[in-house]
C-alpha positions in Angstrom: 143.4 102.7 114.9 145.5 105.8 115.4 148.3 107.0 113.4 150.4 109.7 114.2 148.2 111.5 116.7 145.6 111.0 114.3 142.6 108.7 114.3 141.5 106.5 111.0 138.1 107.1 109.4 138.1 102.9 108.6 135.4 100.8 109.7 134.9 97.5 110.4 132.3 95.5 109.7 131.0 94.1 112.9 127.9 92.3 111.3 127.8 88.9 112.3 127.9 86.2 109.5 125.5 83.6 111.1 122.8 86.1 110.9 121.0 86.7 108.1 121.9 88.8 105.2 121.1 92.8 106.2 118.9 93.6 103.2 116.7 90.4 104.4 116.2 91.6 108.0 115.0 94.8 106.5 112.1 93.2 104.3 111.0 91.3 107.5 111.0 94.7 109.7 109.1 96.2 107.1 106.3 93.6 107.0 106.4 93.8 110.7 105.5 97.6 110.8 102.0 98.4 111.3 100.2 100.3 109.3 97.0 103.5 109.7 94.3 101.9 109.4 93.1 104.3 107.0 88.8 104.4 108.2 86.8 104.6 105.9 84.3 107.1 107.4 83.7 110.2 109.6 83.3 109.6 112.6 80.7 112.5 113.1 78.5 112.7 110.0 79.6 108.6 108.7 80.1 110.4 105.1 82.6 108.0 103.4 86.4 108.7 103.0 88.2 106.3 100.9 92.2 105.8 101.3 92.4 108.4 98.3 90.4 110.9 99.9 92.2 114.7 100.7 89.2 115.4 102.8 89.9 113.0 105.3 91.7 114.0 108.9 93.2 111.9 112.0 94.5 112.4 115.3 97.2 110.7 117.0 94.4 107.9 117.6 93.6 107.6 114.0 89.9 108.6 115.3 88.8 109.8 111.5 86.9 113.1 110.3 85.8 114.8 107.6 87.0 118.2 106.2 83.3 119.5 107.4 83.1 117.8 110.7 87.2 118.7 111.4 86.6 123.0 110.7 82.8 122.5 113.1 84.9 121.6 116.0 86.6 124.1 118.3 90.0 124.6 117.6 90.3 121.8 115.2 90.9 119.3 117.7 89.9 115.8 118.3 86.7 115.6 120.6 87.4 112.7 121.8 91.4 113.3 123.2 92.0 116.9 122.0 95.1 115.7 120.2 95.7 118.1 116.7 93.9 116.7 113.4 95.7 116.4 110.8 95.5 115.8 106.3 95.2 111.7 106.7 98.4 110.3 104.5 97.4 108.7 101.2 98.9 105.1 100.5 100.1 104.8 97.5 97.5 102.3 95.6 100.4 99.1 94.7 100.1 99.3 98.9 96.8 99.5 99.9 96.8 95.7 97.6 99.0 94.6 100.4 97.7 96.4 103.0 94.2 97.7 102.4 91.9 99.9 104.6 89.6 99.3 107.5 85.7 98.7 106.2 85.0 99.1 110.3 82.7 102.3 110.4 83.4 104.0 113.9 80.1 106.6 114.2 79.4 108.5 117.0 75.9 108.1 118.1 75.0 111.8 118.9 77.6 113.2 116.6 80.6 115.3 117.1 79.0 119.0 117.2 77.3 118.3 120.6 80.7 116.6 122.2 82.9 119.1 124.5 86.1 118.4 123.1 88.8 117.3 125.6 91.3 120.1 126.7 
């Protein structure tokens, strides 16, 4: 709407009323997301990292290591894509109820030390 040369700040609310309520489609996006899958080992030495754990690191791939394993390789980088590893998130523990962590154990066989990591 202009006024005088100048334009109005109102808004209208374009929402349409057969649809359901906003706050509603925002729980059902929310329990759509997907969450990390939070792994509950290292990947190179299989020493256990539970969801609470500071030690634990991912890459982009979520492929998980240990603080040990993580400053062993060169550069700090994922072996397997060379993507940057990073301090894994912790869930909040009223979440992980919801949406608790893996119990799949991903080990490489020959460990990580040996691997050329990926440029």
């Amino acid at each position: 709407m202009q006024r005088s040369g100048q334009w109005s700040c109102r808004r209208r609310d374009t929402r349409d009323e057969s649809r359901e309520p906003r706050d509603e489609r925002r729980e059902t996006r929310d329990e759509e997301k997907q969450m990390l899958e939070l792994r509950p080992n290292c990947e190179c030495c299989d020493v256990d990292l539970p969801p609470e754990s500071t030690d634990a690191f991912i890459c982009t791939f979520e492929c998980t290591f240990c603080r040990g394993c993580r400053n062993a390789l060169p550069g700090n980088r994922c072996p397997n894509c060379g993507g940057e590893l990073v301090a894994r998130p912790i869930r909040p523990a009223d979440k992980l109820l919801k949406h608790p962590a893996s119990k799949i154990r991903v080990v490489k066989a020959a460990g990580c030390i040996e691997m050329d990591v990926v440029a």
